[in-house]
C-alpha positions as CSV (number, residue, x, y, z in Angstrom):
1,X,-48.7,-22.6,30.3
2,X,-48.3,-25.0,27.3
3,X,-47.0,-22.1,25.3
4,X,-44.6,-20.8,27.3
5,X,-43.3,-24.3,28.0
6,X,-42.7,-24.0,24.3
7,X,-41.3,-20.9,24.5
8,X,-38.5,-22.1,26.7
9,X,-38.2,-25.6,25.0
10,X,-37.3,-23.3,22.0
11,X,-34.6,-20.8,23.6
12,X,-33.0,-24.0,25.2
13,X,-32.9,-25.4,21.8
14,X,-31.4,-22.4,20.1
15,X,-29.0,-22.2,22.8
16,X,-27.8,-25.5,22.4
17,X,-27.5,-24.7,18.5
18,X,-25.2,-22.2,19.1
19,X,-23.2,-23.3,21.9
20,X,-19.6,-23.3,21.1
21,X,-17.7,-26.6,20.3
22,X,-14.0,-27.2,21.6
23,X,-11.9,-30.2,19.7
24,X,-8.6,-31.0,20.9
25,X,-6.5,-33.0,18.2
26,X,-2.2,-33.5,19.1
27,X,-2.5,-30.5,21.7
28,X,-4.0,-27.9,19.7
29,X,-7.5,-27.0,20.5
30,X,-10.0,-25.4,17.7
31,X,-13.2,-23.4,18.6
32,X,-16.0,-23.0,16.8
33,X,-19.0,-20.3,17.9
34,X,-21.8,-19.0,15.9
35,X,-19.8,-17.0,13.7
36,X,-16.5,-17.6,14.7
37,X,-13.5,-20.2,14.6
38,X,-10.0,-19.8,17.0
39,X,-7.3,-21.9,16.9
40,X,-4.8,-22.4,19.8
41,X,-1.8,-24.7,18.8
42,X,-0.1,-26.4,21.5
43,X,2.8,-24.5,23.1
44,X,1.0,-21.4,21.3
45,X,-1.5,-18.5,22.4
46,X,-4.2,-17.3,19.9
47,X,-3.3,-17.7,16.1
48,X,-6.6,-17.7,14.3
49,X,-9.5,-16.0,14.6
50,X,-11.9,-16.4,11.5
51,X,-15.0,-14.3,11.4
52,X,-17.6,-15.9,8.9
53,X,-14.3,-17.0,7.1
54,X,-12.4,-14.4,7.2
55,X,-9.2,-14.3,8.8
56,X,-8.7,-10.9,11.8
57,X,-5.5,-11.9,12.7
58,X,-1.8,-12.5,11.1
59,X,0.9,-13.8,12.3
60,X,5.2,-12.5,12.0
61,X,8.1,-13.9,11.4
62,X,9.4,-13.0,14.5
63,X,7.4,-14.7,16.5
64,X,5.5,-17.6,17.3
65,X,2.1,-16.5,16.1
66,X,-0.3,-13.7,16.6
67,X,-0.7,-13.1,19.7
68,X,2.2,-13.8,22.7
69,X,3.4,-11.6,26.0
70,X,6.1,-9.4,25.5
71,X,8.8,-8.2,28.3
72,X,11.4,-10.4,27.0
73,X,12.0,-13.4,24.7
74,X,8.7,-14.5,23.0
75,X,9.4,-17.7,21.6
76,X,9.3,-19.1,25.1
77,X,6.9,-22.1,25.0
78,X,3.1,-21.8,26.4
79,X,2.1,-24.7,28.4
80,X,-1.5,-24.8,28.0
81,X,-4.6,-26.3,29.4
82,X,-8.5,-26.7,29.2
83,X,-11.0,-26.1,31.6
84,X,-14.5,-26.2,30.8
85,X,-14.9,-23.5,27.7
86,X,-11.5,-22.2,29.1
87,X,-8.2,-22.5,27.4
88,X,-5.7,-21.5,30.1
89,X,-2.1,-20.7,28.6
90,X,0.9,-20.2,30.6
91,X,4.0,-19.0,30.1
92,X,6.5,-19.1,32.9
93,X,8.3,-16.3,34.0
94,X,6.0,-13.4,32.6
95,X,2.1,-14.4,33.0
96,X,-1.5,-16.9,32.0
97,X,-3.7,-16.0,29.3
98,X,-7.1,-17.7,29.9
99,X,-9.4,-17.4,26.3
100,X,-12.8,-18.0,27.9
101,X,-14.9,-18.8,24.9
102,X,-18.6,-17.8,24.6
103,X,-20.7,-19.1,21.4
104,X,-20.9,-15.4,20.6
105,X,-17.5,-13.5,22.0
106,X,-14.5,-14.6,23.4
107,X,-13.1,-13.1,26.6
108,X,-9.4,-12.9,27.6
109,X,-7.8,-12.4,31.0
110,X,-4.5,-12.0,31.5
111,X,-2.7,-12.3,34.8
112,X,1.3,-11.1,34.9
113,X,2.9,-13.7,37.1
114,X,6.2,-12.2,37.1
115,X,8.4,-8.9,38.3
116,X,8.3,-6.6,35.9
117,X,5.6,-4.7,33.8
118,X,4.0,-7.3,31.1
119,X,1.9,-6.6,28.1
120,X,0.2,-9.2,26.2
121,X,-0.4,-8.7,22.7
122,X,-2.4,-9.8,19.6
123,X,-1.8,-8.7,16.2
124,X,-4.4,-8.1,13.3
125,X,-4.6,-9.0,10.2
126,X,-2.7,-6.5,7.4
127,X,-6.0,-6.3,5.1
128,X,-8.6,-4.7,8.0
129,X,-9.5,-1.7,6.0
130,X,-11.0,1.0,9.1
131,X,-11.8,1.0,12.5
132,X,-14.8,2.5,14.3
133,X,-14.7,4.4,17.8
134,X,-17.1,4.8,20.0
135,X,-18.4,8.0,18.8
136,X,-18.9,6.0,15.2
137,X,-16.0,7.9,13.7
138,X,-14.2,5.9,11.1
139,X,-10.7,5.9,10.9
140,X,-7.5,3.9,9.3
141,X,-5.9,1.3,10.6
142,X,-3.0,2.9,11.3
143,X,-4.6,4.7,14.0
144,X,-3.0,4.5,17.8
145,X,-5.9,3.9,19.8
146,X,-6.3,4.0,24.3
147,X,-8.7,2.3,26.2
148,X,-12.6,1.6,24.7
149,X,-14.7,0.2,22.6
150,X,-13.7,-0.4,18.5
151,X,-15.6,-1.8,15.8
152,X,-12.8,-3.1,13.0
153,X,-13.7,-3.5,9.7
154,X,-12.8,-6.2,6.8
155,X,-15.3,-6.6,4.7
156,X,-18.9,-7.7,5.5
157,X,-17.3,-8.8,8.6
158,X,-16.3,-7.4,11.6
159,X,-14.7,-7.7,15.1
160,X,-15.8,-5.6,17.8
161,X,-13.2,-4.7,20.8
162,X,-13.9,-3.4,24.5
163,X,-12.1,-3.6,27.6
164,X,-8.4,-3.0,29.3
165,X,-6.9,-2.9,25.9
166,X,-5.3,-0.4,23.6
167,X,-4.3,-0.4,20.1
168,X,-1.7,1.0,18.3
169,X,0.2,0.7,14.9
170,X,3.5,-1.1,15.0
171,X,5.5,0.2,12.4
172,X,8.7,-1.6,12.7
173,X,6.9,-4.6,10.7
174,X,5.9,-3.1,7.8
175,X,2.7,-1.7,9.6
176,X,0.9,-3.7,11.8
177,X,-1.8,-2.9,13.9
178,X,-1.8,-5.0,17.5
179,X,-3.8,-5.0,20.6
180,X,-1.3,-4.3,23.6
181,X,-3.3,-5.5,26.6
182,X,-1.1,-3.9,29.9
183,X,-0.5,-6.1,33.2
184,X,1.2,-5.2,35.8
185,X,3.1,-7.3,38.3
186,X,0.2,-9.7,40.4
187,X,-2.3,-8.1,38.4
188,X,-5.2,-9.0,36.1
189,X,-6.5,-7.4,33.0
190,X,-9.1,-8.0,30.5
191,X,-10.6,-7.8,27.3
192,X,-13.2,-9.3,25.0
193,X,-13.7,-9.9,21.3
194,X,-16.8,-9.7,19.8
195,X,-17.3,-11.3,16.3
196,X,-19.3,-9.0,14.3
197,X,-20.9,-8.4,11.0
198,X,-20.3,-5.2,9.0
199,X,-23.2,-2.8,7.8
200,X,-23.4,-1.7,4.4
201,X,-23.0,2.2,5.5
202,X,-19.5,1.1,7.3
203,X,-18.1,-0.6,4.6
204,X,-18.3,2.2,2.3
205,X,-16.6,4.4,4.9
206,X,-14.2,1.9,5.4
207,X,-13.5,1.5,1.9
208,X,-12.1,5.2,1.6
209,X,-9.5,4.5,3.9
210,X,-8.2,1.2,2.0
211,X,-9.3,1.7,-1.4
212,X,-8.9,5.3,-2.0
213,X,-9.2,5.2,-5.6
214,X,-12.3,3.6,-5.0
215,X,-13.1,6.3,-3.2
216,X,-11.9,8.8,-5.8
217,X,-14.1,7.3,-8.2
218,X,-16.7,10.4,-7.6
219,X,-14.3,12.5,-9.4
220,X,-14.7,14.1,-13.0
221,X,-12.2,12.2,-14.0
222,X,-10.7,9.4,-12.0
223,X,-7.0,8.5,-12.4
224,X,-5.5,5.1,-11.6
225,X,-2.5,5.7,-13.9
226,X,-0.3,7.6,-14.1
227,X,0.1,9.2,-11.1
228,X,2.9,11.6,-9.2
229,X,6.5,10.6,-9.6
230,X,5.5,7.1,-11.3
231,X,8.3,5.7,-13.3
232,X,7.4,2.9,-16.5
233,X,9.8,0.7,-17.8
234,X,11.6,1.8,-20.5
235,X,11.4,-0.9,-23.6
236,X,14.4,0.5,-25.5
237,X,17.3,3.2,-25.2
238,X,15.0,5.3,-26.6
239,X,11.0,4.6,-26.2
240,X,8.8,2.8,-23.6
241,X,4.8,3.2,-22.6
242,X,2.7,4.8,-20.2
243,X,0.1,3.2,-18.9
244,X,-3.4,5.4,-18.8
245,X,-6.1,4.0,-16.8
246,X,-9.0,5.1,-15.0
247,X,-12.4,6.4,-15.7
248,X,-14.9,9.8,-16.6
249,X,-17.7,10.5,-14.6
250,X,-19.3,13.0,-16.7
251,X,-21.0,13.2,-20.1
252,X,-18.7,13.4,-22.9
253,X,-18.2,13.4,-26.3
254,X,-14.8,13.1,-26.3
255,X,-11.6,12.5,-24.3
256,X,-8.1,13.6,-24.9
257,X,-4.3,13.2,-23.7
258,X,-1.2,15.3,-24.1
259,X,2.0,14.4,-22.9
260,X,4.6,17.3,-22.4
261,X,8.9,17.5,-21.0
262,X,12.2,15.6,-22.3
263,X,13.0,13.3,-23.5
264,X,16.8,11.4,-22.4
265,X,18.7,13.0,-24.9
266,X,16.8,16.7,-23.2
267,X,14.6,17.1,-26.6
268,X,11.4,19.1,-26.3
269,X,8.6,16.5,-26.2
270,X,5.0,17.8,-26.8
271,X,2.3,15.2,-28.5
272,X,-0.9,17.7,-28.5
273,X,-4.0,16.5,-27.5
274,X,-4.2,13.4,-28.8
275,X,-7.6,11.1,-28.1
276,X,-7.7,8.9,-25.1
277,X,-10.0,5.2,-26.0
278,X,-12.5,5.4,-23.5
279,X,-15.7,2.6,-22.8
280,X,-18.9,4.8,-24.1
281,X,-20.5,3.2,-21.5
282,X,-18.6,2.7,-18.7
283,X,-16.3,5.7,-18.8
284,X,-13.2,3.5,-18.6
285,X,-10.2,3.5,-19.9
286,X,-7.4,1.5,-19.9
287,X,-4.8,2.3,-23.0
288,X,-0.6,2.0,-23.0
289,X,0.5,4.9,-25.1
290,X,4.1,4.6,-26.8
291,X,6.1,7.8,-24.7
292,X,9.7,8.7,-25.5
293,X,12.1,7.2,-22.4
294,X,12.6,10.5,-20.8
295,X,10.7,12.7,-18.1
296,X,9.8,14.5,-16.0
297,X,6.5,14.2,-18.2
298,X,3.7,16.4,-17.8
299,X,0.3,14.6,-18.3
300,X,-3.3,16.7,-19.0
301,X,-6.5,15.5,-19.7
302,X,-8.9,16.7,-21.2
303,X,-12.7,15.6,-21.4
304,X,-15.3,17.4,-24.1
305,X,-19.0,17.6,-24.5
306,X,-20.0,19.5,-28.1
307,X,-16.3,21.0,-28.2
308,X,-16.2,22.3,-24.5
309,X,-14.1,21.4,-22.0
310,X,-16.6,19.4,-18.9
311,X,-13.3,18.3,-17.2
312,X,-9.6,18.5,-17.0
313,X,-6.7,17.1,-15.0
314,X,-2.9,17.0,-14.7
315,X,-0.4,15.0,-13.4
316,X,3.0,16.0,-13.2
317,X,6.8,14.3,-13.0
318,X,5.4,10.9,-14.5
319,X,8.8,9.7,-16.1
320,X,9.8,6.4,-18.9
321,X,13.4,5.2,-17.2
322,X,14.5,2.6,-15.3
323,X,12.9,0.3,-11.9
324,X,14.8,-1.9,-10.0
325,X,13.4,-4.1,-7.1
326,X,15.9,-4.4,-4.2
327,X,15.4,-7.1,-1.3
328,X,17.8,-8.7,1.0
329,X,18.4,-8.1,4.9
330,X,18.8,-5.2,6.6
331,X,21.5,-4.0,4.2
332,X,18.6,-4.0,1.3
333,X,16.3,-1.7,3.3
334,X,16.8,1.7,5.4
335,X,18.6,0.4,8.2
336,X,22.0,3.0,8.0
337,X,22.1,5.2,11.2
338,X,21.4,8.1,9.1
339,X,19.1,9.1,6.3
340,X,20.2,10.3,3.1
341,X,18.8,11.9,-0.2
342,X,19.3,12.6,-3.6
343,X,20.7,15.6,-5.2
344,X,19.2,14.6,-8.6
345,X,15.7,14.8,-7.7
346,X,15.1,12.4,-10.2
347,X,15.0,9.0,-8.6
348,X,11.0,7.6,-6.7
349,X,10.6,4.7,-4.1
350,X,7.4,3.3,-4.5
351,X,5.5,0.1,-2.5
352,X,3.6,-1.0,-5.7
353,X,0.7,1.6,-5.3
354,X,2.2,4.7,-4.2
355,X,5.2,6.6,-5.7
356,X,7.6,9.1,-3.7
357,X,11.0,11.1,-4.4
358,X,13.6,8.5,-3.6
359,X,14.9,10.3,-0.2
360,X,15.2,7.8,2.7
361,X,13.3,6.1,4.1
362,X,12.2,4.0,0.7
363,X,8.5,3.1,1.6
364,X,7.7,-0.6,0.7
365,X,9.9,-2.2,2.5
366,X,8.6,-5.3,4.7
367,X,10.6,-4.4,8.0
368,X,8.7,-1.0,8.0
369,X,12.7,0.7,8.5
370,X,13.5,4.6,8.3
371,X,16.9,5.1,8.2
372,X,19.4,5.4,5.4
373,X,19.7,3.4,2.3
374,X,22.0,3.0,-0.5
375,X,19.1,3.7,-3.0
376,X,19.2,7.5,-3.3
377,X,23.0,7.7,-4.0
378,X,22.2,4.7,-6.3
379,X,19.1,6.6,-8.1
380,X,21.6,9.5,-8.5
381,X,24.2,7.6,-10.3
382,X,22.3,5.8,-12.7
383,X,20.3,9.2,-14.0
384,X,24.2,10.5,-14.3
385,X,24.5,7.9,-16.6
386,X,21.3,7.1,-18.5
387,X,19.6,10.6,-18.2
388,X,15.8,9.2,-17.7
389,X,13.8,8.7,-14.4
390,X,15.4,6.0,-11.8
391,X,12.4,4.2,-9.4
392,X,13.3,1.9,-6.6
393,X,10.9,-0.6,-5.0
394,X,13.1,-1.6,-1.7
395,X,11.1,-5.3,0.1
396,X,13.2,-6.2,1.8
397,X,13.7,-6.8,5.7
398,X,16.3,-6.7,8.4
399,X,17.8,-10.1,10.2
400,X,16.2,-12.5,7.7
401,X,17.9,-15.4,6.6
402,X,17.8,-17.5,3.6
403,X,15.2,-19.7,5.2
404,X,12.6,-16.7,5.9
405,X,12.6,-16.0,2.2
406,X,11.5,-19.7,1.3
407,X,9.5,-20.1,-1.3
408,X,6.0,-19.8,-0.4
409,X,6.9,-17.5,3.0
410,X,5.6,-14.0,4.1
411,X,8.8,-12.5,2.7
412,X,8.5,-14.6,-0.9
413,X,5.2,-13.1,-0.9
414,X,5.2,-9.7,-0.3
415,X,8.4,-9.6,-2.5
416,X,6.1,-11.5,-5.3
417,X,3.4,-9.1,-4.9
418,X,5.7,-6.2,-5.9
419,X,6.8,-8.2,-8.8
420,X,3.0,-8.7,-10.4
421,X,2.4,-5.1,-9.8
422,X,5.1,-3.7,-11.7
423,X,4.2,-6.2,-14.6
424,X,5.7,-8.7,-17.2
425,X,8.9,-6.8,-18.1
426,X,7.7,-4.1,-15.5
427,X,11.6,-3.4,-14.2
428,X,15.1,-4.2,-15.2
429,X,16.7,-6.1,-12.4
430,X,15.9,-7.7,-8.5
431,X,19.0,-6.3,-6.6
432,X,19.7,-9.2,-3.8
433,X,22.0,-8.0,-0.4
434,X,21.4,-10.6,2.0
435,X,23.9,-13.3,3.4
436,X,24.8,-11.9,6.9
437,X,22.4,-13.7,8.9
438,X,23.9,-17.3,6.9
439,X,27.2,-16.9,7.4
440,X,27.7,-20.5,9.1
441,X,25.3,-22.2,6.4
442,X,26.6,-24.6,4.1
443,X,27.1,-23.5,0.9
444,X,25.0,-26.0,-1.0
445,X,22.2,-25.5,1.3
446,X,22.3,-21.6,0.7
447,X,22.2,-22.4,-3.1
448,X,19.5,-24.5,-3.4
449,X,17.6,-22.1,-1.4
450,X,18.1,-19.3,-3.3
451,X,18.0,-21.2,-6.4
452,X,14.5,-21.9,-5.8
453,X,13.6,-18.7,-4.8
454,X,15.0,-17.0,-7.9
455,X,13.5,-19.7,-10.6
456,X,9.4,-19.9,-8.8
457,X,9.3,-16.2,-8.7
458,X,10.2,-16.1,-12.3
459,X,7.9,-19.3,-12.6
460,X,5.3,-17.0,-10.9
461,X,5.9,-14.3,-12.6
462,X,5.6,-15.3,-16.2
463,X,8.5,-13.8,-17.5
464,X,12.5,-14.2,-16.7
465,X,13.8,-11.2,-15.4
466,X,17.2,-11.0,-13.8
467,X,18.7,-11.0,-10.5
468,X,22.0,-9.7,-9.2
469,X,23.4,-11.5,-6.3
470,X,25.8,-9.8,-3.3
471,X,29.1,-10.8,-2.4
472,X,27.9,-9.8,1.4
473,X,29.3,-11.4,4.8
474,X,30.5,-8.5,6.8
475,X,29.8,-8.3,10.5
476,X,32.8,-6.7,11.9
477,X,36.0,-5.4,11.4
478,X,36.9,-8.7,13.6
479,X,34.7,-10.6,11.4
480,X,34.9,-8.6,8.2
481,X,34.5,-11.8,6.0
482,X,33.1,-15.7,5.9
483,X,33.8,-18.2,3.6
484,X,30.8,-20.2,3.2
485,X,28.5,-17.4,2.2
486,X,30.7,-16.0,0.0
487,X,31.3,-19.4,-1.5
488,X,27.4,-19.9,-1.8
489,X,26.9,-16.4,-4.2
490,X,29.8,-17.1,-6.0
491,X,28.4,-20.4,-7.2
492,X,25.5,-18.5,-7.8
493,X,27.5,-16.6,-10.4
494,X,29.2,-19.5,-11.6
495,X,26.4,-21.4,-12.0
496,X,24.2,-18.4,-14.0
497,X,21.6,-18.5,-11.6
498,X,22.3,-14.8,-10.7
499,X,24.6,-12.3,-12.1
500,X,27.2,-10.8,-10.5
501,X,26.6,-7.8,-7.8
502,X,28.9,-6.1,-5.9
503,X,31.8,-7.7,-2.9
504,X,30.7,-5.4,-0.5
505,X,32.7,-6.6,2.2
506,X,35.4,-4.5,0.9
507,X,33.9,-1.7,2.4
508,X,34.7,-2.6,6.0
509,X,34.6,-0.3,9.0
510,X,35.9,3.3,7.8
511,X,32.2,2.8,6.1
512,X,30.4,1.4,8.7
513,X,27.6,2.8,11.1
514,X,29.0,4.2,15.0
515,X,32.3,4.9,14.5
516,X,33.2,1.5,12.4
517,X,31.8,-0.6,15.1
518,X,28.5,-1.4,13.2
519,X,27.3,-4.0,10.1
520,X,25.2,-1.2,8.6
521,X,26.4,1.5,6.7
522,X,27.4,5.3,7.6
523,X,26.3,8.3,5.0
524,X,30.5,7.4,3.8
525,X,29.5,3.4,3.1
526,X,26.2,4.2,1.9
527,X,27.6,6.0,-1.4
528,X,30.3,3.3,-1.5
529,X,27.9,1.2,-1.7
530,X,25.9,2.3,-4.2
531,X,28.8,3.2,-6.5
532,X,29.4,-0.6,-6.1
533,X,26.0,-1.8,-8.1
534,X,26.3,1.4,-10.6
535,X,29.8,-0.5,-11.6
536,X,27.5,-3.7,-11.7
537,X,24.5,-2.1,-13.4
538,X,25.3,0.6,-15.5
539,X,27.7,-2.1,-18.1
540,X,24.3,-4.2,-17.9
541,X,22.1,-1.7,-18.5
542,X,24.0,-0.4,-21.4
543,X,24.1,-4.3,-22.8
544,X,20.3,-4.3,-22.7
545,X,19.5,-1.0,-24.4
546,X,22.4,-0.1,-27.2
């Protein structure tokens, strides 16, 4: 009898040690489990949910936080309450969301109040790598997902997911993946959350799916750099470096490169085999190897052991030319009514990791867009001109204003983070279209804003590189022009902050989208525009290299 008095003394006890706390502190309440924290601010649903310390969910600019229902305008204000491990939040007009936290999972129900069909939704975090199904198949985030149970993957953490819910990828911001739990009109639905840990098996299934060069490592040889269609900075007119990286997973004596095309003047280029500096140890290599600027390149390697070839491998179309970043509003991304390409078939788009021919839709972008672009006519152009591979890495994203783009902000960020992966003196120019969204702000305001921006990414970046700055206000052809915007980037100019780009709102509605009666631009406005930076560019470009 004594023991098993003891025996429920101790599950009472444990219990206790991992019963969930709720503090409340100005409104917003904070939960802590036994492996989890959640965060609901006032007027907000769900914005946190850390696992062991890592974060499972991410929150957009366009709304109020992750997770908020969605038949109407979001930003509407959640009136919330507690009730014993229950944080009941209400928003009038479409529905209650009550998070019922347990020390080890967290239920939600959520009842539509309103008229109409009602979904409430919950957004993940950008850096899950894979998600489980119920059979145990992994697969990538980007997977659309219906009703059942899901184990998500980040790390050695996890989150498992079961109920009335379905997942899907939401592509229009730049790839998220969000739980879309359905209610219809006077009824309930429901879900639970499960904070999990990760097994060692699943994160190395996981990790094929975000890390594929990680996965590739089993190969022969194992190539980081260069890959397909990748563009390097050119350092001169007539010379710049690839950059070889990667590693041999095989005995070897010895390890060679050739590079093969033509150069920008169309001369012959062959090096022969020449040898690749490799880590006897390791297998790795990391080596920049002085290239003519030219392309398409083709790239072999070659891997020996006592004069025989163990391994080979080829890339083709790696190029030396010219990269420029482009970011902005919707004007800087693919947001034309219609796609375009390129007749050259020498211009990529590339998000930092992968690299594509430079037909629309440019990948990278932070609005997730596919329509047309300026960029391909642009890419076109410029190898007219120059003769050597163009790459474009497009980050911007549609409706943003000056404020969104703050230093510090989602946009700053994912706009930095293409900057550091292209490298100190990685590209030639950051091309900036944005003003349409600011068109009432003053025009000091709008210049200290963007002067801040442009001198902390430099700041962050290590290195001055140069931006051009849009003449851009166009909304209609009844409001083809504003003056404060227009008076904001050309101080910019004046000042030297940026250099000049292009008055686009001389291309009013003869080169606009549906008919004339849209702010983006037709297939018509889309060359116009680009042949607006090449008259920008192509003087600058020339002052850099002869």
């Amino acid at each position: 009898m004594k023991k098993i008095l003891l025996a429920l003394l101790a599950v009472c006890l444990c219990s206790c040690l991992w019963a969930q706390e709720i503090t409340e502190s100005y409104g917003t309440f904070t939960v802590t489990g036994k492996n989890y924290r959640a965060v609901i601010p006032a007027g907000r649903m769900l914005t946190g949910l850390q696992i062991n310390g890592a974060e499972f969910l991410q929150s957009i600019d366009q709304f109020p936080g992750t997770s908020f229902f969605n038949n109407g305008d979001p930003m509407d204000k959640s009136l919330n309450r507690r009730e014993g491990n229950d944080i009941i939040c209400t928003v009038e007009g479409y529905g209650t969301a009550a998070f019922r936290f347990g020390p080890d999972s967290i239920e939600i129900e959520a009842e539509n109040t309103g008229k109409v069909s009602e979904n409430l939704f919950i957004v993940f975090n950008k850096k899950l790598q894979a998600v489980f199904d119920h059979d145990g198949k992994c697969r990538p985030v980007s997977s659309e997902l219906e009703k059942g149970e899901y184990k998500w993957i980040l790390g050695q953490n996890a989150l498992v997911t079961k109920g009335d819910a379905r997942h899907w990828y939401w592509i229009l911001f730049s790839g998220l993946e969000l739980i879309q739990l359905p209610v219809e009109p006077g009824q309930k639905s429901r879900m639970t959350l499960i904070p999990s840990a990760s097994t060692s098996k699943e994160r190395q299934a996981a990790a094929e799916f975000a890390y594929p060069a990680i996965a590739a490592d089993s190969e022969d040889i194992a190539l980081y750099s260069p890959v397909q269609y990748q563009v390097f900075q050119r350092k001169t007119k007539s010379e710049g470096e690839i950059f070889f990286s990667g590693r041999i997973n095989v005995d070897r004596d010895k390890v060679f490169y050739r590079i093969t095309g033509k150069d920008h003047r169309g001369k012959k280029v062959s090096t022969g085999y020449k040898p690749l500096k490799v880590n006897a140890a390791s297998g790795v290599f990391d080596e920049f190897v002085k290239t003519p600027a030219g392309g398409w390149y083709t790239i072999d390697i070659r891997v020996e052991k006592d004069n025989k070839a163990v391994a080979e491998k080829t890339v083709e179309n790696v190029g030396v030319g010219e990269i420029l970043v482009g970011a902005g509003q919707s004007n800087s991304t693919n947001s034309g009514q219609f796609q375009t390409k390129q007749t050259s078939g020498m211009g990529v788009s590339t998000d930092g990791v992968n690299w594509k021919p430079c037909d629309d839709p440019m990948i990278g972008v932070h609005d997730g867009s596919g329509g047309g672009s300026y960029y391909p006519a642009l890419a076109d152009l410029l190898y007219k001109e120059f003769n050597v591979p163009i790459a474009i890495a497009s980050t911007g994203h549609g409706g943003t204003t000056i404020e969104q783009w703050e230093v510090g902000g989602e946009l700053f960020e994912w706009f930095m983070t293409r900057v550091k992966q292209l490298g100190k003196n990685g590209f030639r120019a950051v091309l900036w279209h944005q003003g349409e969204s600011n068109f009432e702000t003053p025009t000091g305001d709008y210049v200290l804003y963007m002067t801040a921006i442009i001198k902390t990414s430099c700041y962050e970046a290590g290195w001055r590189f140069p931006w051009f700055v849009a003449k851009v206000s166009y909304h209609n052809a009844d409001h083809p022009s504003w003056p404060r915007i227009r008076a904001a980037h050309q101080r910019l100019w004046d000042l030297g902050v940026a250099l000049e780009g292009p008055d686009t709102d001389v291309l009013g509605s003869e080169y606009r989208d549906y008919e004339g009666a849209g702010i983006h631009f037709s297939p018509k406005g889309l060359q116009a525009h680009a042949e607006l930076w090449a008259e920008k560019l192509i003087p600058y470009i020339h002052s850099c290299i002869d």
